[in-house]
C-alpha positions in Angstrom: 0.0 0.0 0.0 1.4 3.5 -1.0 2.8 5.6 1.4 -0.3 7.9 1.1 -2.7 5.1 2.3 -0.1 3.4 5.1 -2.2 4.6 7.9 -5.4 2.6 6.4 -3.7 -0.6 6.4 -6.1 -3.0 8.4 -9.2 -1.2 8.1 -9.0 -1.4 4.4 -7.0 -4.4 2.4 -4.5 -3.4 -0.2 -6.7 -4.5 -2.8 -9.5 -2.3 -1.8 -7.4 0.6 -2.2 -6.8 0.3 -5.4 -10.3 -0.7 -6.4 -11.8 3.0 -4.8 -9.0 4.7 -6.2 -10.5 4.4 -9.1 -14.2 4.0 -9.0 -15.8 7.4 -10.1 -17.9 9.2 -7.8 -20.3 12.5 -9.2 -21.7 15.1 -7.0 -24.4 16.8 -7.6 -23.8 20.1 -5.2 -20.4 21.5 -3.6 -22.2 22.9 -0.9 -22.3 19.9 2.1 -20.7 17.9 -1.2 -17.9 20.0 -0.1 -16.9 18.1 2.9 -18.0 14.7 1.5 -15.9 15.5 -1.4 -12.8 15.9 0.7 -13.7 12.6 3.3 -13.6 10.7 0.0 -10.6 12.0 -1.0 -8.4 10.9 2.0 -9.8 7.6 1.8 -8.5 7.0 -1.3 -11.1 7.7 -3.8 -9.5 9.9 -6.6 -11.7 10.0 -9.2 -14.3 12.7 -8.1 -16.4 15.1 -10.0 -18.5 17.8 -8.7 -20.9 20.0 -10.3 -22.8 23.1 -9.1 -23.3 26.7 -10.6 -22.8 28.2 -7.0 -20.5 30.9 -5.5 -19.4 30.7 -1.9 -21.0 32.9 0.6 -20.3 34.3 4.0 -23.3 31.6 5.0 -21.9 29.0 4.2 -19.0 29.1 6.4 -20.6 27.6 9.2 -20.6 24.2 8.0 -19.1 24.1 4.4 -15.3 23.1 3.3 -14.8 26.7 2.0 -12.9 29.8 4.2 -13.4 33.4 3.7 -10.7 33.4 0.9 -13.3 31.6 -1.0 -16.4 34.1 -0.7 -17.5 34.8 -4.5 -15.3 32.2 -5.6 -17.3 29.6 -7.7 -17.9 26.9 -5.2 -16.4 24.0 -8.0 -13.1 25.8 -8.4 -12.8 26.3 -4.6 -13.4 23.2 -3.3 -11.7 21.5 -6.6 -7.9 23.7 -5.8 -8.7 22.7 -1.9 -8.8 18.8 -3.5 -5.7 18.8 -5.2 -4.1 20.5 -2.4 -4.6 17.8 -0.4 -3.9 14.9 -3.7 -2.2 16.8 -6.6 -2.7 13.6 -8.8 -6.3 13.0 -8.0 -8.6 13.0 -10.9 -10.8 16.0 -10.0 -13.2 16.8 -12.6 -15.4 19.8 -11.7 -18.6 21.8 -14.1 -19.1 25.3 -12.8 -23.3 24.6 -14.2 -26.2 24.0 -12.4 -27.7 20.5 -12.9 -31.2 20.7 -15.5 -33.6 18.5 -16.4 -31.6 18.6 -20.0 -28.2 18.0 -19.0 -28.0 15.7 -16.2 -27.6 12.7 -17.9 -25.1 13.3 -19.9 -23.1 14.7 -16.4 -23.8 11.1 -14.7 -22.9 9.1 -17.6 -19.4 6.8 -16.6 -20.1 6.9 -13.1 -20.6 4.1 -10.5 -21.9 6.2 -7.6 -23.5 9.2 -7.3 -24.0 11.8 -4.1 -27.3 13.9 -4.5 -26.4 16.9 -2.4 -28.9 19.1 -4.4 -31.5 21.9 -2.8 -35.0 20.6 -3.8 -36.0 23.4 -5.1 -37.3 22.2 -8.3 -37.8 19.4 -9.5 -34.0 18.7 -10.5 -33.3 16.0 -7.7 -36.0 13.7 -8.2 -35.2 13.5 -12.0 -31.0 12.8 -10.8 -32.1 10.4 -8.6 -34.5 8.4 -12.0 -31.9 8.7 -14.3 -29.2 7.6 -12.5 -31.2 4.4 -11.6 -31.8 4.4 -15.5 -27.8 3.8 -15.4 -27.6 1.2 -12.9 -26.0 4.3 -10.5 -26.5 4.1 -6.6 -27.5 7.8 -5.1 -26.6 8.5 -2.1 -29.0 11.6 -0.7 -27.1 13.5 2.7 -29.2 15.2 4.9 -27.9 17.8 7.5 -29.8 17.5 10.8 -27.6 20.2 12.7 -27.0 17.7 15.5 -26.9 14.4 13.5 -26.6 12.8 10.2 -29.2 11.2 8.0 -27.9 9.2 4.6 -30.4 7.1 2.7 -29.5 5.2 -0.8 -31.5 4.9 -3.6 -30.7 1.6 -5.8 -31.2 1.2 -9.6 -34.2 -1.2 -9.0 -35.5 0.2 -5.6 -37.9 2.8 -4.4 -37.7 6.5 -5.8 -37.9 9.2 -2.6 -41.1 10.2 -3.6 -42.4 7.3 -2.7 -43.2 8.9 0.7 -44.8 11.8 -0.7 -48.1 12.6 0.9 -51.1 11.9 -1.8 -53.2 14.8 -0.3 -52.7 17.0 -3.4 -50.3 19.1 -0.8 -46.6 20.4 -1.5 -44.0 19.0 -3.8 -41.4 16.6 -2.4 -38.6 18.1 0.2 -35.7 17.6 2.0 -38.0 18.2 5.0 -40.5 15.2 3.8 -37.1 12.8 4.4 -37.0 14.1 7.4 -40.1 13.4 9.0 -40.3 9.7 7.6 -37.6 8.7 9.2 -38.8 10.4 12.2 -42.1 8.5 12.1 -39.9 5.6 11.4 -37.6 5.5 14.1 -40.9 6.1 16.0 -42.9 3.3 14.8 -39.6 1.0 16.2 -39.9 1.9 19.3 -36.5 4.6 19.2 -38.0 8.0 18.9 -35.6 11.6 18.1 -38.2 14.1 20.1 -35.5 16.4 19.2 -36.0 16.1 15.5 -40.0 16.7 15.4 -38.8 19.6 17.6 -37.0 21.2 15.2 -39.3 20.4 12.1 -41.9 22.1 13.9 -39.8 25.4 14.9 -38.5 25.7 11.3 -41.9 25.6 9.8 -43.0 27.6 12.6 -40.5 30.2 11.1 -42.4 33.9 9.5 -40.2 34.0 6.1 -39.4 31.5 3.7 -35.6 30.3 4.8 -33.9 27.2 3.8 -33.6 24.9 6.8 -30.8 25.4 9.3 -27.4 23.5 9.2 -24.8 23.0 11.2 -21.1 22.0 10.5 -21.6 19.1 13.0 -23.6 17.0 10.4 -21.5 18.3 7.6 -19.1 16.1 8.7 -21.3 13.3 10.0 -22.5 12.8 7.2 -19.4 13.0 5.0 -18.1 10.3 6.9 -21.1 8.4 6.7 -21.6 8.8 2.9 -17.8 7.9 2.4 -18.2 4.6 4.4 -21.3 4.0 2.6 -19.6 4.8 -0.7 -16.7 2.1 0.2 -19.1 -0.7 0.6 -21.1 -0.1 -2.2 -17.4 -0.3 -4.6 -15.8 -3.3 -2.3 -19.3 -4.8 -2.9 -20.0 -5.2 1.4 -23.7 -4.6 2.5 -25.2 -1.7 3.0 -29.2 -0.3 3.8 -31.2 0.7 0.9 -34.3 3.3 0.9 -36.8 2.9 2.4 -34.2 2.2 5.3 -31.5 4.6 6.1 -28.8 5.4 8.5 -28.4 8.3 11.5 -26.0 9.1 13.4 -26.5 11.5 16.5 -25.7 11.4 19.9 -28.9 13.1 20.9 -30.5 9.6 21.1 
């Protein structure tokens, strides 16, 4: 194993190593794709692309992989020189573009795994998510819960997110719709998160219209998580598929 990798030795074989150096990840959104980006990276996978049409704000220094140097920087470029920083020989391939309904396939094309870190705002993540299952590409979807981590993975011949969408005629499909089935989930098993409801209810409690609140802790909760999952998904282990899911918190 390569000097690089020594400190891996044990946890992951020789072999492995060289099998994630060169599976190719995409992410859709730099923004907590940032700090997955760069947890993938260190573990030895080197063939990483990232796409968003972002800049980096002051707001997003609380829990992305970006400094104040960065601020109006195109988030790509930033986090891309941050990447080869770390690897100068890693394959970083970055678009400076916003992900459409009429170019995302031909972005996830020639990839084996594939991070949805997009805002669902429009209808842009549910269509990533359909055609990457059209080629046979695993999405992993992060979620930042500010004091924990939620990861679910949507397989090529599983069920879609929307699948838990209210039939009520109501809202379109969001992040906070994830949210609260797993909530009702880990509720119906008999291992409640109060502390999650709580916060659902205080953000849409909220007067204006803000995206939810994040915090750097789950950032990097779930970049580790989604890098672990990522690893067993190319060394073929196990791993949960949606409509299960994994969270990590201490608040349990």
């Amino acid at each position: 194993m390569e000097d690089r990798y020594s400190r891996n030795r044990i946890y992951v074989t020789q072999e492995e190593q060289k099998i994630i150096k060169e599976y190719p990840i995409i992410l859709g959104g730099s923004g907590i794709g940032s700090a997955i980006a760069e947890c993938a990276l260190r573990l030895g996978f080197e063939n990483i692309t990232i796409i968003d049409g972002d800049q980096v704000e002051k707001s997003n220094l609380n829990r992305q992989n970006y400094t104040e140097n960065d601020i109006g920087v195109d988030k790509t470029e930033a986090i891309k020189k941050r990447l080869l920083a770390i690897n100068a020989n890693a394959n970083i391939k970055v678009h400076s573009t916003f992900l459409t309904v009429e170019n995302a396939e031909s972005y996830i094309k020639g990839h084996k795994i594939a991070i949805n870190a997009l805002d669902f705002t429009t209808e842009v993540p549910l269509i990533f998510d359909k055609l990457c299952q059209e080629n046979n590409i695993p999405v992993l979807h992060p979620y930042n819960l500010g004091w924990g981590g939620l990861v679910t993975v949507i397989t090529p011949k599983g069920l879609l997110l929307d699948s838990i969408k209210k039939t009520d005629g109501g809202e379109d499909f969001n992040e906070v719709n994830m949210v609260e089935y797993a909530s009702n989930y880990l509720k119906f098993w008999g291992t409640p998160h109060l502390w999650i409801d709580e916060i659902i209810q205080k953000y849409k409690e909220e007067k204006e219209q803000l995206p939810p609140p994040q915090l750097s802790i789950a950032s990097w909760t779930v970049a580790a998580m989604c890098t672990h999952i990522a690893f067993n998904i190319a060394t073929e282990k196990e791993y949960k598929k949606f409509p299960e899911f994994y969270l990590s918190t201490i608040l349990n």
